[in-house]
C-alpha positions as CSV (number, residue, x, y, z in Angstrom):
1,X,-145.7,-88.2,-75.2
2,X,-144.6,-85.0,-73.4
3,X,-146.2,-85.2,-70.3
4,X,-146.9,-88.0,-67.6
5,X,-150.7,-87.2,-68.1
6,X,-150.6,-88.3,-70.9
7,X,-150.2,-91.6,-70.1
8,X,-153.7,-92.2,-68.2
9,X,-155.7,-91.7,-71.7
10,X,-153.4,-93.4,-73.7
11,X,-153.4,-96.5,-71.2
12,X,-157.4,-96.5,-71.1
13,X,-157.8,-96.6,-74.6
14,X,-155.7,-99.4,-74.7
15,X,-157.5,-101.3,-72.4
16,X,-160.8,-100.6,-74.0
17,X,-158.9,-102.1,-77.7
18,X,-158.4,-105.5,-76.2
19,X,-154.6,-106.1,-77.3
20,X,-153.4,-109.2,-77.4
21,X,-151.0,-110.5,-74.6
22,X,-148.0,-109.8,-76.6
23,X,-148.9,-106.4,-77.3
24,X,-149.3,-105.7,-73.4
25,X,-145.8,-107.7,-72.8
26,X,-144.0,-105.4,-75.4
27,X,-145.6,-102.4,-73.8
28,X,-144.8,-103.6,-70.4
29,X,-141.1,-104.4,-71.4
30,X,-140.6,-100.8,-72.6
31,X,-142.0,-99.4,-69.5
32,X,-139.9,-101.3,-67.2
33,X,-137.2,-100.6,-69.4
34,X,-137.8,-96.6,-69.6
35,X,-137.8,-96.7,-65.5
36,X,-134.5,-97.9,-65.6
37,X,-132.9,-95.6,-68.0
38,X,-134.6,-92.7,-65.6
39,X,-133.7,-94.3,-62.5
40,X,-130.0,-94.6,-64.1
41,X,-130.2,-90.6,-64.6
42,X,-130.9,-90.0,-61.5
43,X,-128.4,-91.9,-60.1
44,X,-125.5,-90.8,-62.6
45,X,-127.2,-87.2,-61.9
46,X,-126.8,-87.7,-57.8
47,X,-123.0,-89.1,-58.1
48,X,-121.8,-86.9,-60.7
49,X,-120.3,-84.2,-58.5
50,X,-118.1,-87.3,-56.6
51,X,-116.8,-89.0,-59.6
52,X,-116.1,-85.4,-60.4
53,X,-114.0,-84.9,-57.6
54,X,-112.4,-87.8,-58.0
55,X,-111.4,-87.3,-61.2
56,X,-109.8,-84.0,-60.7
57,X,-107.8,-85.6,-57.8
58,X,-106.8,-88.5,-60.0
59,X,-105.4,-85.3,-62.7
60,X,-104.2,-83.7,-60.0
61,X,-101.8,-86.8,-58.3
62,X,-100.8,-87.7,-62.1
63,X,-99.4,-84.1,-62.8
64,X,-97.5,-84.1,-59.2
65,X,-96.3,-87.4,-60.2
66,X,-94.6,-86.1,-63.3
67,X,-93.4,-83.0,-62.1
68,X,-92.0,-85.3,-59.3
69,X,-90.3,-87.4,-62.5
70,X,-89.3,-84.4,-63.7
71,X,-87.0,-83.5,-61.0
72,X,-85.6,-86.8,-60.4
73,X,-84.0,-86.7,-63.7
74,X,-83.1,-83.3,-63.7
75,X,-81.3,-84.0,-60.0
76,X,-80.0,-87.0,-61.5
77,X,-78.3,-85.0,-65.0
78,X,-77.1,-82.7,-62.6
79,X,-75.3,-85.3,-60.7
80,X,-74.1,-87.1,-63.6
81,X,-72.3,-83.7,-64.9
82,X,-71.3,-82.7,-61.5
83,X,-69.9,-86.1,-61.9
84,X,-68.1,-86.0,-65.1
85,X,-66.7,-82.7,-64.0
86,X,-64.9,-84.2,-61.3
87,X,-63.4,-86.9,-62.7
88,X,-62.2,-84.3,-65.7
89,X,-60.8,-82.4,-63.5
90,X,-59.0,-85.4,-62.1
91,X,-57.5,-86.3,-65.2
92,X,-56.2,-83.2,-65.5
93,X,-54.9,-82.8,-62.8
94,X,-53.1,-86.1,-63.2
95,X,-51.7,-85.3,-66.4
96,X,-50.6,-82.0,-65.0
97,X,-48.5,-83.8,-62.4
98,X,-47.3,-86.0,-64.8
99,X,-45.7,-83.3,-66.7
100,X,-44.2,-81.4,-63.8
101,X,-42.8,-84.7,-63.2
102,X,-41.7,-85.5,-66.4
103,X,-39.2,-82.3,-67.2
């Protein structure tokens, strides 16, 4: 069935058969069940933009996150070697005086 208009004929012609009462459940059932799924697509058509938005924001707050990350543990490498460089050139200097001191 392609069009709504179709339904009218289709309904009457039933009606004039005589089905049974499970028959008219069954058919009830589906029809109840097909307004659902097209109420559902109109309301996942309606909200789509939003949990669009929201789902760019959520991409968006993740990638700031790890370029936030990123940073951190570049800062902190930089730190550690700034670090290391000091206390190297504590040591040398250490052993430096120790030698003046020594001869």
């Amino acid at each position: 069935m392609e069009t709504v208009q179709e339904l009218i004929p289709l309904a009457r012609g039933m009606m004039a058969q005589r089905p049974n009462r499970k028959l008219v459940k069954l058919y009830v059932l589906g029809s109840v069940l097909a307004f659902f799924g097209v109420v559902i697509g109109l309301v996942e058509t309606v909200c789509s933009p939003f949990t669009a938005a929201s789902r760019l924001r959520d991409e968006e707050a993740a990638v700031a996150e790890l370029q936030a990350a990123r940073e951190r543990k570049v800062l902190e490498t930089r730190a550690l070697l700034e670090k290391g460089r000091q206390q190297e050139a504590a040591l040398r200097s250490r052993a430096l005086s120790n030698r003046l001191h020594a001869s």
